[in-house]
N, C-alpha and C positions, 0 to 999 in steps of 0.2 A: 627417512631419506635426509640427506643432509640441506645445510642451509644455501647451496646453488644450486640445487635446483628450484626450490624455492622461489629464488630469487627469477630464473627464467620465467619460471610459474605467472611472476606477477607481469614480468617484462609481456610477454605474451597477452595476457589478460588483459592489460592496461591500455598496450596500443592495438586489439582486434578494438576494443572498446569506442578508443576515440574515433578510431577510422568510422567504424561502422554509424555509429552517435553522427557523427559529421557528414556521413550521407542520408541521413534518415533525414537533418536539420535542413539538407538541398531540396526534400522532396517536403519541406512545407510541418514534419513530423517533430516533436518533441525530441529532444535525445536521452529520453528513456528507452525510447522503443529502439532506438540501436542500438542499446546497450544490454536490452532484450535479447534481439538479434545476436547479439555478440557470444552470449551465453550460451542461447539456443545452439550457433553454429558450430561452439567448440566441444560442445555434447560429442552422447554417441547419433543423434539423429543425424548432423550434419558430418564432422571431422571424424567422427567415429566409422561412417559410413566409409567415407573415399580413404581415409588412412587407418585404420582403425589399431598397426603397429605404435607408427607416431603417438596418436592420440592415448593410448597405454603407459608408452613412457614420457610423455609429458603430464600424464595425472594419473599415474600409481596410482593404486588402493591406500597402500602405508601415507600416501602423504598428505591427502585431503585432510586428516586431523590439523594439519598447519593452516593449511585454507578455513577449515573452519571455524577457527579461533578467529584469526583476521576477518569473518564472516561476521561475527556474532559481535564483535567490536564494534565496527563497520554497523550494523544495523541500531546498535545499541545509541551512540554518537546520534544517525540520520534521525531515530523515533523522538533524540530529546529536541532536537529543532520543530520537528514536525508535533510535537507534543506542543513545543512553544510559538508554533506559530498560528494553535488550532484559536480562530478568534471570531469573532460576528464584524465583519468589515464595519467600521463605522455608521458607513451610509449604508446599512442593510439594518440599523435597530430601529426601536418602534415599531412603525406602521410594518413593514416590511418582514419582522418577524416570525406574524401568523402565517404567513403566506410562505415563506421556506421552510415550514416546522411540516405545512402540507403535502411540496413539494418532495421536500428528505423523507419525511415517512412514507408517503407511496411508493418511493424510489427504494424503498429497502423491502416494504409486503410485499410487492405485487412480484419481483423479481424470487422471492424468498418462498412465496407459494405458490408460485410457480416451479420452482427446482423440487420441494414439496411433492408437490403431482409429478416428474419426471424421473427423480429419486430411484424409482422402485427396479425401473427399467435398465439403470445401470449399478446395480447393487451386486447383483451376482457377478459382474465381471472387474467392478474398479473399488469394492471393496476389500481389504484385505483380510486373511481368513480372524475368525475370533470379534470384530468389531462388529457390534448392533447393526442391527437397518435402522434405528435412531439415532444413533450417533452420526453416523454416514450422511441420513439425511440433512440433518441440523449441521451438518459442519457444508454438505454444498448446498444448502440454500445462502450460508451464511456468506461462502464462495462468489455467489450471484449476485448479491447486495450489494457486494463494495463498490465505491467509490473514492477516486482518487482525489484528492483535495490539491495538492500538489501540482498534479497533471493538468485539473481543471483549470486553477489558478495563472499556469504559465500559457493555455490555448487562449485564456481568455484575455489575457494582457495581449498577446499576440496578435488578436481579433481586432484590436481597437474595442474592445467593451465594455473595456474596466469601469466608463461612469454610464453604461448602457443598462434599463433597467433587468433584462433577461440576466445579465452580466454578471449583478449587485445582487439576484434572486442565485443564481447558479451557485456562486461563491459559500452564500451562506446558507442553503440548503444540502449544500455536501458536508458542511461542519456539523449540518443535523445528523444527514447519512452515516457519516464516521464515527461518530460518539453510538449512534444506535450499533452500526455493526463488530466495533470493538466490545460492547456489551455484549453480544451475539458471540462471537467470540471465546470470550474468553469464559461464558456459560460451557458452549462445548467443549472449549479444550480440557475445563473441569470435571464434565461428565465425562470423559474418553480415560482422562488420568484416573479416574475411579477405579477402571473395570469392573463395572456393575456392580461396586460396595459403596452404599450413599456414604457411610462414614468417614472415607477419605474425599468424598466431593465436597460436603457441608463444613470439613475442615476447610480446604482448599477458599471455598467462596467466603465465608469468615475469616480468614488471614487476608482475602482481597477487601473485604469492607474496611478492616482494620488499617489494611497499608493505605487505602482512601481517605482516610479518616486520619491517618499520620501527614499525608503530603498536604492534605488542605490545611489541617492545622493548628500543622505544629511547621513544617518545611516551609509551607508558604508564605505565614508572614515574618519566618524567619529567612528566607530569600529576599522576600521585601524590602526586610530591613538592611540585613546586608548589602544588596548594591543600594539602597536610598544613601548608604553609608559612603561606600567602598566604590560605586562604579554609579554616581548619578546622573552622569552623561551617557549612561550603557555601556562605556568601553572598558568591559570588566578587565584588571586585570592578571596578571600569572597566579597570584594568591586566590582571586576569587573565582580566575578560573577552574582551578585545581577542584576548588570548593562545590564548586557545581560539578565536576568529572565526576568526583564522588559519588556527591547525590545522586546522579543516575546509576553510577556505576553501585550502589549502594540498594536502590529500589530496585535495578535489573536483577542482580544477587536473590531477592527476598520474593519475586515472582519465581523466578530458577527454583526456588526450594520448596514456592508451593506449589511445583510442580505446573505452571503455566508458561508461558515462554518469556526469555529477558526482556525484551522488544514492548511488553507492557506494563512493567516497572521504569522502565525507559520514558515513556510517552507518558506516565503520568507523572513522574521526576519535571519533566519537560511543559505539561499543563499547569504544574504548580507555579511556575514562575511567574511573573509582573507582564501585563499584557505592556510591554515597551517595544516600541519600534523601534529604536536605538540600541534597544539589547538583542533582539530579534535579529537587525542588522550583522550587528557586532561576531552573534555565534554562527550566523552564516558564513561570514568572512574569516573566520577564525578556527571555524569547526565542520561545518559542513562542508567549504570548498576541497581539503583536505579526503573526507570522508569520503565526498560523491568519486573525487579524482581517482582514491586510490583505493579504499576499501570495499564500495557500492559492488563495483568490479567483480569483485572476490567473489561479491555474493550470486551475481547474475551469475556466472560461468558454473557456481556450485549449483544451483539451481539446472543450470543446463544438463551437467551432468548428473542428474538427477533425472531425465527425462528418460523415456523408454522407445526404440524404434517399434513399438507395436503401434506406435499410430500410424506407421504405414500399412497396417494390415487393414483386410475390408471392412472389419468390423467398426472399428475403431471410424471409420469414416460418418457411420450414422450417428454414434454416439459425440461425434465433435462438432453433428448441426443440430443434434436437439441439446448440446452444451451451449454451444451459439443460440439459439434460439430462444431459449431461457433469457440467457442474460442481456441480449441484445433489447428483446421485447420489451421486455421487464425491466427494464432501464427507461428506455423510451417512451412508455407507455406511462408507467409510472409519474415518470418525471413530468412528462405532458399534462397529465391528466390532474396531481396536483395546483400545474401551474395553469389548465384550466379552470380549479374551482377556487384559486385565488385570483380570476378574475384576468388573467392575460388571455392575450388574442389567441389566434393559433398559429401563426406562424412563430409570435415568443418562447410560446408553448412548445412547440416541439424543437427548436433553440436550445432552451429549456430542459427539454428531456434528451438531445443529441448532449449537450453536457454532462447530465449524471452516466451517460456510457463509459465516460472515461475510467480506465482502471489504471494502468501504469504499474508500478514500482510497489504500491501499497497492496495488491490483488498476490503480485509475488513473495508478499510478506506472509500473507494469509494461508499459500496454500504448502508454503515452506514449513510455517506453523503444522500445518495436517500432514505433511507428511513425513515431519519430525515425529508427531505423536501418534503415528500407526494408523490415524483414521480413513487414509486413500493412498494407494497402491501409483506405482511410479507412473503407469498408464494413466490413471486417472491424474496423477500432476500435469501431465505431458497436454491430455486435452485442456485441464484451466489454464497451463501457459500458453499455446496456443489462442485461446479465448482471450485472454488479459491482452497480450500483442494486441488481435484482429480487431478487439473491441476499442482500445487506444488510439489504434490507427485510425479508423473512420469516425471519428468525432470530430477532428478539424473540418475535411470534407462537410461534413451530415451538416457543424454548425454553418459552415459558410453555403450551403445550401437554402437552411432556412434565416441565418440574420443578415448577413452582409449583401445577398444579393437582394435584401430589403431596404438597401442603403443608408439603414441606420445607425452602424458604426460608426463611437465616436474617437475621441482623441485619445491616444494611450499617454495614462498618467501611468505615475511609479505604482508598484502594485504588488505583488507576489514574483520574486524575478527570477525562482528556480525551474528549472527546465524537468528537475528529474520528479 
């Protein structure tokens, strides 16, 4: 198709986006999860449903390869911020440590052996044909685990809890969570890119150690030294920004080839940089405001349209509360029970665990990944996005149930200031 429609394409995407984002932000909600919504609605579940003509000729088959380029740009861009933003808050080192290392790891088993035991029950209907019941498994437990750093970051600044100690535990117990489930990750998507030949996995995981072993260093304290040089105030600039485009765009490239997804060449492009808050700043303003505005977009509505009206069917009904049920528990439970055996109350405690529910934006990454690489069938994306939404949503709520009506919220300092 040519380049107007295109252009409609975004025109459309962009402003159901903000509307939607801007009524989520009225009801108290992130504006990820409108943006969610937004996606969701322009599917076939929603706009598919009531105009399903319209909805045809505004996203042709031929034209999605347009969107998906602006897709994977777009994601590419968000993974190196969130790559450089993945940090231990200050005030969460030391003592604090062992006690998020708790936290994040039971928020990743319990939720992980949990989908585990569930697994079985929807193998035959949300797997697709040819793909293991191990792979399947191991990619939705991996589904149940995540948590959103991002999401968590901007409810918690919202809260008043940035210097609360639930707040400081929450923060750096999902940078535990995160690192373990992109490991989780990106195990599976190398088992699935195999198709049951070890020889292309054990290549696959060896070109990953290698490119780790590249970004630590040889990119990192050659990033170091470059902005120590070129951008010492953080405000990299047109030259050194270029220089870093690259670099992601360079490490996305070399995950794509071994057969993993761009999105983790991206995020550890993004890991490798200088923990600078002034640079951190600098690419937000510079990089992500861009990305969230105009490409993020891209991505939710492809995802939408990615989704399957068979969750309206009966069946699909049980399978989307033992999908809830999994990840809800196994969140909550986890995260509690962690920040039980490091010693917090229980009201913190489940604070605490109402925090690691959150999934957001990063849960949509995950299951775009799986269903890019054949591991779950559109039905089965349709219930984890629905799950990602539900479980988003009710984490403001859940937290201000158990910290704020404890009157311990304190004062909001500057913090994490991304919404998506």
């Amino acid at each position: 198709m040519g380049h107007p429609l295109l252009l409609v394409q975004l025109l459309v995407i962009i402003v159901a986006s903000r509307v939607i984002a801007a009524i989520a932000r009225r009801f108290g909600q992130p504006a990820v999860v409108g943006e969610m919504l937004a996606g969701l609605a322009l599917g076939p579940v929603v706009f598919g449903a009531i105009a399903p003509h319209w909805q045809q000729a505004l996203f042709p088959a031929e034209s999605l390869g347009q969107l998906q380029s602006l897709s994977t740009l777009g994601l590419v861009l968000f993974m190196v911020v969130v790559g450089a933003e993945l940090r231990v808050p200050a005030s969460a080192q030391g003592g604090l440590m062992r006690p998020a290392a708790w936290i994040g790891g039971l928020a990743v088993v319990l939720p992980a052996a949990l989908a585990v035991g569930v697994a079985p029950l929807l193998y035959a209907d949300y797997a697709p044909p040819g793909i293991s019941r191990l792979a399947f498994t191991l990619f939705f437990a991996t589904a149940c685990a995540i948590t959103a750093l991002p999401v968590m970051a901007r409810i918690v600044k919202e809260r008043g809890m940035t210097d609360s100690l639930p707040g400081r535990l929450g923060i750096a117990a999902a940078a535990v969570a995160d690192v373990l489930a992109w490991i989780m990750l990106a195990f599976v998507v190398a088992l699935i890119s195999a198709h049951g030949d070890w020889m292309p996995f054990w290549r696959t995981m060896i070109g990953l150690v290698l490119l780790l072993a590249l970004t630590w260093f040889v990119l990192r304290p050659l990033c170091a030294a470059l902005l120590a040089r070129h951008a010492p105030d953080g405000n990299a600039g047109a030259a050194v920004l270029a220089f870093l485009l690259a670099g992601a765009f360079g490490c996305a490239a070399i995950t794509e080839w071994l057969h993993l997804h761009a999105v983790f060449g991206a995020f550890l492009f993004g890991a490798c940089l200088p923990r600078d808050d002034r640079l951190l700043e600098n690419l937000i303003e510079r990089v992500e405001h861009v990305t969230v505005a105009a490409f993020l977009p891209v991505f939710f509505v492809l995802a939408g349209l990615s989704t399957s009206s068979q969750l309206l069917t009966g069946g699909a009904g049980v399978a989307l509360l033992l999908v809830l049920a999994v990840s809800v528990l196994g969140k909550l439970l986890g995260g509690t029970a962690g920040a039980r055996i490091a010693g917090q109350n229980w009201r913190d405690s489940f604070a605490i665990g109402s925090l690691m529910n959150a999934r957001g934006m990063m849960e949509l990454i995950v299951i775009k990944v799986g269903l890019d690489a054949g591991v779950i069938n559109s039905a089965m994306f349709t219930l984890l996005l629905v799950m990602a939404i539900v479980t988003t949503i009710m984490t403001t709520p859940m937290v201000m149930a158990f910290h704020v009506a404890d009157g311990v919220a304190g004062k909001t300092r500057t913090g994490q200031a991304r919404s998506e």
